[in-house]
N, C-alpha and C positions, 0 to 999 in steps of 0.2 A: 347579246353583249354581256360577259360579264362584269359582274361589279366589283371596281378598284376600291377595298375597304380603306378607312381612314388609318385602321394600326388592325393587324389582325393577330391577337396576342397567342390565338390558341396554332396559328401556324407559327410564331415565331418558339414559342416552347417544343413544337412539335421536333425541335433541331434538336433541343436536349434532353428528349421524354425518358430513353435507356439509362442516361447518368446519371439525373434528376431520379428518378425511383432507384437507382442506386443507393445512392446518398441517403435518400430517404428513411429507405428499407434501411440502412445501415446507424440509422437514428433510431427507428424504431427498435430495434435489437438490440440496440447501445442501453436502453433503461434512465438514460441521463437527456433531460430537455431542456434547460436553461444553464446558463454558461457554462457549457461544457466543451467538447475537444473541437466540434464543427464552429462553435463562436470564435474561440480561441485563437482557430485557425484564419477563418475568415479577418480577423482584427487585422489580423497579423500581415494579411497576403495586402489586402486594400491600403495600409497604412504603406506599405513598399509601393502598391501600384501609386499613390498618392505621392511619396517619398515625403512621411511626414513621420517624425518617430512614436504616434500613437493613434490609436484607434478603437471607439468606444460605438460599440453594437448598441441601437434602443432601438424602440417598438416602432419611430415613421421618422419622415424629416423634420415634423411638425416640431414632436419632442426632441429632435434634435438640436433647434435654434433655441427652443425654450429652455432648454436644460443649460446651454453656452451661458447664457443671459439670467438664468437662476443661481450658475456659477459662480460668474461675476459679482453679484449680489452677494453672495457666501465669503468670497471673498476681499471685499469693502472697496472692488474699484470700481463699483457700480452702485448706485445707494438709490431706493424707491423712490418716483417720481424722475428721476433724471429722462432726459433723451438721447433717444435712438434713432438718425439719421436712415430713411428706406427710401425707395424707387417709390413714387406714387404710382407707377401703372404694374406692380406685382401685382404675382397672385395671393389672395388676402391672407393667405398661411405666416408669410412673411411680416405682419405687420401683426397679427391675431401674437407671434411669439412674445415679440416688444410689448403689446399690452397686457399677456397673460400675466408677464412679472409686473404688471403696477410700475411701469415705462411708459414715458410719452413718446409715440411714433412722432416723426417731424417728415415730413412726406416730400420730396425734391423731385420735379420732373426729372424724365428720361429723354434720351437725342431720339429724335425722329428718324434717324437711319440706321440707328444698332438696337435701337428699344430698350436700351442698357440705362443707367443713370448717369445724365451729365456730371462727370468732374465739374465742370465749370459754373457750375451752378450751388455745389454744396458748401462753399466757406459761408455764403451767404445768410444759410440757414444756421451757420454754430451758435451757440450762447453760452454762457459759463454751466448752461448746464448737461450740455451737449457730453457726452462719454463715449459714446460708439457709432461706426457707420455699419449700415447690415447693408453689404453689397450683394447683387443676385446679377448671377449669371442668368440672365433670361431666357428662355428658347435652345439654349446650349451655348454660348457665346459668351467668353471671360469677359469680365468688362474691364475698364482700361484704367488697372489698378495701378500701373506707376505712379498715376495723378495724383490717386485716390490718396497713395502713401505719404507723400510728400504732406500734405494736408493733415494728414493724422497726426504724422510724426509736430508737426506747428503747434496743434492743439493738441497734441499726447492723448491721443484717441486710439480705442480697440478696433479693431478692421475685424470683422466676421462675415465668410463668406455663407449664400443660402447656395450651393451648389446642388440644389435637388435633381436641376435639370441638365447637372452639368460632368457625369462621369468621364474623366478621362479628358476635358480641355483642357486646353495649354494657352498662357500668354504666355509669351516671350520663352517656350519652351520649359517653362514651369506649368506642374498640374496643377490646376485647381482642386484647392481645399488644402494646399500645401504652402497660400502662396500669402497668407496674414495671419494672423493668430488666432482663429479656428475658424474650419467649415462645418457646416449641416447638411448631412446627403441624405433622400428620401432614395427607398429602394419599392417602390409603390407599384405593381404589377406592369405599369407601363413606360415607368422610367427606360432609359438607356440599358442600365442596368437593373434589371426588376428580379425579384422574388415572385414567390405565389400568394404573395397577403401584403400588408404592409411589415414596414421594414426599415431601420436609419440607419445613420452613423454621422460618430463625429468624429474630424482628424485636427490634431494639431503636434507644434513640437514643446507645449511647455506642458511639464511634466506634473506641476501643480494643479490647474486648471484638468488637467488629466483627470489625475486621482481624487479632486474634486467632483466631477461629473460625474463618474465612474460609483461613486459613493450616494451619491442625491439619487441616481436611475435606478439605486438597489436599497429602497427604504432608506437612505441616510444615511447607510452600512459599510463600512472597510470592513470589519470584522464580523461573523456572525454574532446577531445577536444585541453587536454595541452598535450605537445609533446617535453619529454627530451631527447628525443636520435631520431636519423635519422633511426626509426624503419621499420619492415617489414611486411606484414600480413601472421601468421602461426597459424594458432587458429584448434585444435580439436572439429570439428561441430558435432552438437548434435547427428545428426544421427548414425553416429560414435561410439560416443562415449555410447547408448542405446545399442548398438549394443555389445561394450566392456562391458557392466556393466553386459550383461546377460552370454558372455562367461568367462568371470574371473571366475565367480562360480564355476566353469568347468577345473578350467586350471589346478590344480593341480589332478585331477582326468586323464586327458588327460594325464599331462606328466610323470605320473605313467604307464602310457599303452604304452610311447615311451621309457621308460626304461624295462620295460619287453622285449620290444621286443629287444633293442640291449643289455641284458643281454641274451638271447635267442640267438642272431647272434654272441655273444662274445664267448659265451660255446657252441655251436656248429658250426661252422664254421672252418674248419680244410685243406682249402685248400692251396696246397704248394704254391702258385702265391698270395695269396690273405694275405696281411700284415692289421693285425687288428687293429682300434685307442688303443690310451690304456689313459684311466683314474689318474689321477694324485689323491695322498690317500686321501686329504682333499678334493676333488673335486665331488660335486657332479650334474655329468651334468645332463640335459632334451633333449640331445639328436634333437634338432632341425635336425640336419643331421647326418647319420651315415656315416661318410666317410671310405671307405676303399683302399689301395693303389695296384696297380699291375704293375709291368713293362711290360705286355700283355694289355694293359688294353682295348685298340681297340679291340682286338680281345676280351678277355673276354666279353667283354659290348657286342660286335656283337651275342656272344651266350647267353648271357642271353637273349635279345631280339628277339633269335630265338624261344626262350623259352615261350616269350609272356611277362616276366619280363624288364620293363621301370628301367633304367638308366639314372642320370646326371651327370652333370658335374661342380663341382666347386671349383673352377673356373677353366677355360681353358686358360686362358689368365693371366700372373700376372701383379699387377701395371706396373713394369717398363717397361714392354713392350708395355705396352700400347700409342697409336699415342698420347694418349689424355699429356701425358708427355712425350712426343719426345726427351725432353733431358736425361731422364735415359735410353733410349734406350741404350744407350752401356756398361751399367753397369750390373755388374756380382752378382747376389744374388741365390748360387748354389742350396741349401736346397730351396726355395720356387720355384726355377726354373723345380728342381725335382717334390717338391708336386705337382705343375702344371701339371706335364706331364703324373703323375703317378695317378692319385687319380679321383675317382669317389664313387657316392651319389648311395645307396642301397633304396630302401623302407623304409618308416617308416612314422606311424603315429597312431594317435589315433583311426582312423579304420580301421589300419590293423591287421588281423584276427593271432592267429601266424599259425593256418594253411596255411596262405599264406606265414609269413615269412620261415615256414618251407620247404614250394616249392623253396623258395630263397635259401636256407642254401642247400638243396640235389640238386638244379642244380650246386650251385659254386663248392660245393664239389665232384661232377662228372666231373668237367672239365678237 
């Protein structure tokens, strides 16, 4: 029986190996490795796929959200010590940005059936010193940002989305990363849309906040040489980004084949332990991960793996528990404490066959 891997990266590159040493080769002969014609371009094509009018190449997503929010700061609508409104059950990249600038994360549960962060839940947490919400498209799945806005616009809050996992979703037929005042995308070997190394971007349409970021990611630099901000080096290098220019062509063809497939595991998947995501109406995800929840889940995972079927886990751990914030250690965030305990990542991707998802779908439903 062969074994159905969890993401098989080196078959999914395998589709673009000819283009990809293309591109490459046509870097290496170029002489030019940071921002040069393959960045340039790449900005340029993502911020259209985005339909956002700018876009700013850095080193992962990480530095992506941290830069938005160093921004801010630079620009006095964010001032040290304020808070940053996040999803308690993210992955901690999301929350590690908000503290890197000396911002206090303020943590709001997520809905139990989208994994997203409840709107309804975040006026709750504002204070006069509340400034931004960092919304994250979880798992692939926009979250249900008309609320979100409503909300902002009351308390004149920034909306920043973390769309690391979210290339190419649509709410309400707007892309994300186009759809509040700036997104953060990780191009991280396994994303949707991945690179060969890490890899970010940031898109938005104000042009300030732009050419501010754009200056911090290059030593604090517009100009060579002159240096207005105590900058960092986070630049998307060319090979990279050669690399991006040839899989974009691709992405929406891919994330058509990761929605088959968990339309596939949505209608067929019928087993009594196994609690399915569920899609919100104006939402239309790309499926980065298909999470499904079980209170078995050990054991479950243990049989599919008997099975030759690879399982993860994400996350196994949530913020607060984590050492790295030792002081939320004693704080109680029930619903993400559950998704944590209960939830695991099925197969999925752009080369799985659905004869394989279909192996997936008749062992869970035999359990």
């Amino acid at each position: 029986m062969k074994q159905i891997s969890f993401l098989d990266l080196e078959k999914i590159n395998q589709k673009y190996r000819n283009e990809i040493l293309m591109a490459m080769t046509k870097v290496l002969d170029s002489g030019w490795y940071i921002r040069g014609e393959e960045c340039n371009s790449f900005e340029k094509e993502f911020a259209e796929f985005c339909k956002v009018k700018y876009c700013i190449g850095v080193a992962s997503g990480l530095d992506a959200l941290i830069l938005i929010l160093r921004a801010y700061k630079e620009l006095g609508v964010i001032n040290e010590g304020d808070e940053v409104i996040v999803p308690s059950n993210t992955y901690i990249a999301s929350i590690i940005a908000i503290s890197e600038n000396k911002l206090l994360p303020i943590l709001v549960e997520p809905k139990m059936d989208t994994y997203n962060i409840d709107p309804d839940l975040i006026e709750a947490s504002i204070t006069k010193r509340t400034k931004a919400i960092l919304v994250v498209h979880l798992y692939g799945q926009p979250v249900e940002i008309d609320k979100i806005k409503v909300i902002a616009k009351k308390y004149n809050l920034k909306i920043i989305e973390d769309a690391a996992q979210a290339h190419g979703a649509k709410f309400d037929k707007r892309v994300v990363g186009g759809l509040c005042d700036a997104g953060g995308f990780s191009f991280y070997p396994g994303k949707n849309l991945g690179a060969l190394g890490d890899g970010g971007a940031i898109t938005t349409n104000d042009k300030l906040l732009s050419d501010t970021i754009r200056a911090i990611s290059n030593y604090g630099s517009q100009k060579k040489y002159v240096n207005n901000f105590k900058g960092i080096n986070s630049r998307l290098d060319e090979l990279q980004a050669s690399i991006l220019n040839v899989k974009l062509k691709y992405l929406i063809e891919d994330n058509n084949h990761r929605v088959e497939i968990a339309n596939y595991y949505l209608k067929n998947i019928n087993a009594e332990n196994i609690v399915l995501p569920s899609v919100s109406n104006k939402c239309k995800s790309v499926w980065h991960l298909f999470v499904v929840s079980s209170k078995n889940r050990d054991k479950v995972r243990n049989l599919l793996e008997k099975e030759k079927i690879q399982t993860l886990l994400h996350y196994p751990i949530p913020p607060h528990k984590q050492l790295a914030y030792k002081e939320w250690n004693h704080k109680k965030f029930i619903i993400s404490e559950k998704i944590h305990k209960e939830v695991f990542s099925l197969p999925i991707s752009p080369v799985l066959s659905l004869k394989e998802a279909d192996r997936v779908v008749k062992v869970l439903n035999s359990l």
